[in-house]
N, C-alpha and C positions, 0 to 999 in steps of 0.2 A: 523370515526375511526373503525365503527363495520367491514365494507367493507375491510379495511386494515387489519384486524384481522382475519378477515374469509378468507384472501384470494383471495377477488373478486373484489379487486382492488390493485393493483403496488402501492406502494408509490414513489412518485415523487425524479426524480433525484435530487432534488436541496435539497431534505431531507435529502437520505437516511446518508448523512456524518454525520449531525446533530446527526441524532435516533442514529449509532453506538457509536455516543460519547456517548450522554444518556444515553445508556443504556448499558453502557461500554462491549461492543459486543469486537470481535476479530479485526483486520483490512482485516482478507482475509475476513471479510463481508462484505466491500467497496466495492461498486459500480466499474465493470472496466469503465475507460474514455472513451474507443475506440481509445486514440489515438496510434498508434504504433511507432510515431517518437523514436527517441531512445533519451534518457536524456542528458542533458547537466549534466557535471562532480559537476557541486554545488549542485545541482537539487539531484542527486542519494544521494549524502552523509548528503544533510538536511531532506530526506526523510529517510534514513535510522537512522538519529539521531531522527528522528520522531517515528521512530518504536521503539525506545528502544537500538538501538544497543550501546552497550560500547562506542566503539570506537570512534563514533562523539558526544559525548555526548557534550561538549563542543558547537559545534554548535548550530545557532539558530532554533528552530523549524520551521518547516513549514506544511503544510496540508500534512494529511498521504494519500499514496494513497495503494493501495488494491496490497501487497506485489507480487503476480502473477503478475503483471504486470509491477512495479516496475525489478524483475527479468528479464521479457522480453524486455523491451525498454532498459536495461542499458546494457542486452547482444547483442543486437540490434547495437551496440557502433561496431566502425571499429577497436576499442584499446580504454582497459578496465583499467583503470589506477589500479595496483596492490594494494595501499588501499582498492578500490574498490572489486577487487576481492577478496580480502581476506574474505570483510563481507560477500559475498554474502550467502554461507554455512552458515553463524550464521541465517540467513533469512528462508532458508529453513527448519532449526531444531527448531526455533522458533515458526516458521506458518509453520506446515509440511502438513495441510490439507489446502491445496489450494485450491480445487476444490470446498471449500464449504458445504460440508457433514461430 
């Protein structure tokens, strides 16, 4: 634990989703996946009911993933189905420091 505290050691991927809950952190401190496929259309909108957004609130939850990238694979999409687009701006002004600083 000292090692992950000081610095001089990464905490493990399979954690880090965990710690952020713990320690109810932001979700642009989620770990990115690497994947850059682009979201299937359920996929965007149970994550985004996962983040908080109004609008699917209704929806089932599912694992949040790390809004930056959630933004990039679902603009990744050939045709962004207009619900969709709509939330995306709520995303951005929510987590407006994506970069993690």
């Amino acid at each position: 634990m000292s090692l992950l505290e000081s610095d001089r050691r990464d905490v493990p991927r399979r954690l880090q989703p965990k710690l952020v809950a713990l320690l109810h952190l932001p979700a642009n401190q989620l770990p990115l996946t690497g994947d850059a496929d682009p979201l299937p259309e359920h996929r965007v909108a149970a994550v985004l009911a996962s983040l908080g957004y109004p609008g699917f609130a209704h929806l089932a939850r599912t694992r949040k993933l790390n809004p930056a990238e959630l933004l990039a694979r679902t603009l990744r999409r050939p045709h962004v189905e207009a619900r969709l687009a709509k939330a995306l701006p709520w995303v951005l002004v929510h987590y407006a420091n994506l970069d993690g600083r």
